[in-house]
Structures are given as C-alpha cells and as structure tokens.
C-alpha positions, -999 to 999 in steps of 0.1 A, spaced: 235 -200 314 228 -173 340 254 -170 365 248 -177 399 245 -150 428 279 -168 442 294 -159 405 278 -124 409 310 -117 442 345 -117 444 372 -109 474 403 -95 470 431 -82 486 462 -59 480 490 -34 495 464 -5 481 427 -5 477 433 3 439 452 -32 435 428 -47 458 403 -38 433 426 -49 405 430 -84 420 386 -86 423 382 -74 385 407 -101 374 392 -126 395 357 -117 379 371 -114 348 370 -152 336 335 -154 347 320 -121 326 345 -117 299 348 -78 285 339 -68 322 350 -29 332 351 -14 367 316 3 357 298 -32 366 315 -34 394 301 -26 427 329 -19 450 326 -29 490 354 -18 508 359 -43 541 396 -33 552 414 -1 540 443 -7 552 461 10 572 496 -13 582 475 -39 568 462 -53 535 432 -37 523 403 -60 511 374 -54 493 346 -71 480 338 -68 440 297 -76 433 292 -76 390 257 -51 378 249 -83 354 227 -62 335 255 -35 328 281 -61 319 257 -72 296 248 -36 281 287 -31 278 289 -68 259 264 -61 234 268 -24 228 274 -9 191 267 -42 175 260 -52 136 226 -55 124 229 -88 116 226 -117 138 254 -139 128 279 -110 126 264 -98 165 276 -131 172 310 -128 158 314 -93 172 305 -104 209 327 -136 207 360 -115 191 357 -86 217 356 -111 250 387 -129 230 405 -94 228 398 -85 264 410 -113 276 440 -111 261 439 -145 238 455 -149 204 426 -167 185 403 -169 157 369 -165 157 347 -181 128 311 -182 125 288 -206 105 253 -200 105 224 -228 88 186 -227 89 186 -242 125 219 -225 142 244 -200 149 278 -213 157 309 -195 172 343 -215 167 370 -198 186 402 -216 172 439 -209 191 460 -221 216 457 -218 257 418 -214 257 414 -229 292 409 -190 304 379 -193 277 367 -226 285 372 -220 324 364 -246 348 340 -276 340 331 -247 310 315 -227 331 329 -190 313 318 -204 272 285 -213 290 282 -181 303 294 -162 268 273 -190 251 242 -173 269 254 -137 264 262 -147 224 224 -160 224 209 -128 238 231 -102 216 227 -129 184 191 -133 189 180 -100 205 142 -81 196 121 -102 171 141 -120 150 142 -161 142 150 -180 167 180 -203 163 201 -221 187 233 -202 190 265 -220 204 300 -210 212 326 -236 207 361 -233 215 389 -261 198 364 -285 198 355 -281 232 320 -289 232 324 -321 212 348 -333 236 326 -323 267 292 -341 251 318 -372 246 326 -370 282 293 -368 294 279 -396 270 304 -417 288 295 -407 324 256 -417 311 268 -448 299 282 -462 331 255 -448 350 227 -467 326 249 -496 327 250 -495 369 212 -488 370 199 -516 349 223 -540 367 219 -534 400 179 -525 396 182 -492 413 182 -453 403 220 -438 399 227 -403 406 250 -381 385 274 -354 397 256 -319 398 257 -304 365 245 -270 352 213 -273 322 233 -273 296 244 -305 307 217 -319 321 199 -312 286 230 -330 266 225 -364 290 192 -364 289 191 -358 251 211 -387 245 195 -412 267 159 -398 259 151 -429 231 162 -456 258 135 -477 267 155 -493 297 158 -464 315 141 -424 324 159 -396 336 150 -365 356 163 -341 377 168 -334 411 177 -309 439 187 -270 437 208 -250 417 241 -252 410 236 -287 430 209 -300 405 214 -332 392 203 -360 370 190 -393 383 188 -420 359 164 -445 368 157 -482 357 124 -488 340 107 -519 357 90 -543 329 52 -559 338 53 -598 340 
C-alpha cells in the first residue's frame, strides 16, 4: 500500500532542535521501517529560544525506499527475507523471520513477541512493508508472484475479522432490503471483503468515496417476479 501524503509528515517537538528532530524520526519510524534522517526533509517552525523548538519531518518516499532495498540478494525470495529482517532489526524487535515461497507466492512470516510496533495500527506499517517487500521481491522482469508479509498470524486473524464484519453487513442488507456501508478500509481490505463475498448471488459489492475514506458498500441484489 502506498502511504498517504498525511503519512508522508510528522511534528515534533523538544528542548533542542536535534531532539525535536529525534522525536519526528521516531514518530515516522513505525510508518517507514529502516528510515534514516537522509529521507527526511527537515522544516524547522520554532527554534526555540526560552521555548520548545518544533519542527516538521516530511519522508523522500523514493529514498526510503532506495535505502530499504539497497545491496540486496539476487534472488527474489531471499530480497524478501533480507528487506523483512533489516526493518525487524531497525526497529529494534526480537523476531524470526521465515520465508516460504510456492509457484503462486512469496510469504514473509515474522514470528516473536510484542509485534504491535510491526503490525501498527489497523496494520497499516506490515501493509506498508508488505508493499515495499513486493517491489524489492519482485523488482525488473522477473515472475510475478503475490508477495505477503505476515506477522504471528496476523493476517489470518485480520481476514477472520473482516469476514465477520462482511457477514453482518450481508446479513443487514438482505434483511432490511437496502445497501450497508462498511467502515473505510485501505485496498488491501477492500480486496479481502470483496474476495470473499464475490460468489454470493444475494448480494454485490463496490466501492465508494476517496482515499483513505474509501469504502465498501454491500448492496442487496433485487430478484425479477
């Protein structure tokens, strides 16, 4: 998932403008794991001066990318693996990383304890290294797989979840004769929903408004006679 141009920005404050800076780096740093001060754009708004000093921290998505994926294997599943075990060193995580790779797919398992840093919130950070594991995995011409990052079972958990949400929402829809929103949720999510409700014959799905308010709209399916 690219990240949004609200993910791009963070504000921070401190006694100094280099801990100010300090406090915008680790605030970015959940959202573009392996980040260094060189992606960093640097706005200073208050220096000071009896007062804290702010600054505003805007990530160069290209260079934290180019940092992510630099000096990697040749291979595609071993990219992978390299990309996944550097973001869980740099953020400071005691975990495993194992990689399983099949005709159709790459997978990433990251296997420890107090991933929530990894996950972050609603799995916004594995999305995002998800999407930087694809492009490092499945950079220049090679096959195309689908590459996914999982983290203690995360994912499996999080498509249980969602089924559940879609469930209710069919169930409401079909009773009551109307179309149900769902809360806004980013592609990936979207896709899994729709995915799991596209062989219903009760019911179609699409999706509405802008990004990162996008949502799916599960609809009844009105039957002739």
């Amino acid at each position: 998932m690219e990240p949004g141009p609200e993910d791009l920005i963070a504000e921070a404050e401190g006694e100094t403008l280099g801990e100010a800076k300090w406090g915008a780096m680790k605030d970015l740093e959940p959202r573009f794991p392996g980040i260094t001060a060189d992606c960093v754009r640097f706005e200073v708004l208050d220096e000071g001066n009896g007062a804290p000093a702010r600054v505003r921290g805007e990530v160069d998505a290209q260079a934290w990318r180019s940092v992510a994926e630099a000096d990697l294997p040749a291979e595609p599943a071993e990219r992978l693996r390299a990309v996944i075990t550097r973001v869980v060193q740099a953020l400071g995580l005691r975990a495993t990383v194992d990689v399983e790779e099949t005709p159709e797919e790459i997978r990433a398992t990251v296997n420890g304890e107090d991933l929530g840093l990894l996950i972050g919130k609603h799995g916004s950070t594995i999305d995002a290294l998800q999407h930087l594991g694809m492009r490092a995995a499945l950079r220049g011409g090679e096959e195309r797989k689908q590459v996914v990052v999982d983290a203690a079972g995360y994912r499996a958990r999080r498509e249980a979840a969602l089924q559940r949400v879609a469930d209710r929402a069919v169930s409401d829809a079909v009773s009551f004769g109307r179309p149900v929103d769902l809360e806004p949720m980013r592609a990936l999510e979207r896709k899994v929903v729709h995915m799991y409700l596209r062989d219903r014959t009760d019911v179609e799905t699409h999706s509405e408004g802008d990004e990162p308010d996008r949502r799916l709209v599960i609809t009844p399916v009105r039957r002739e006679g």
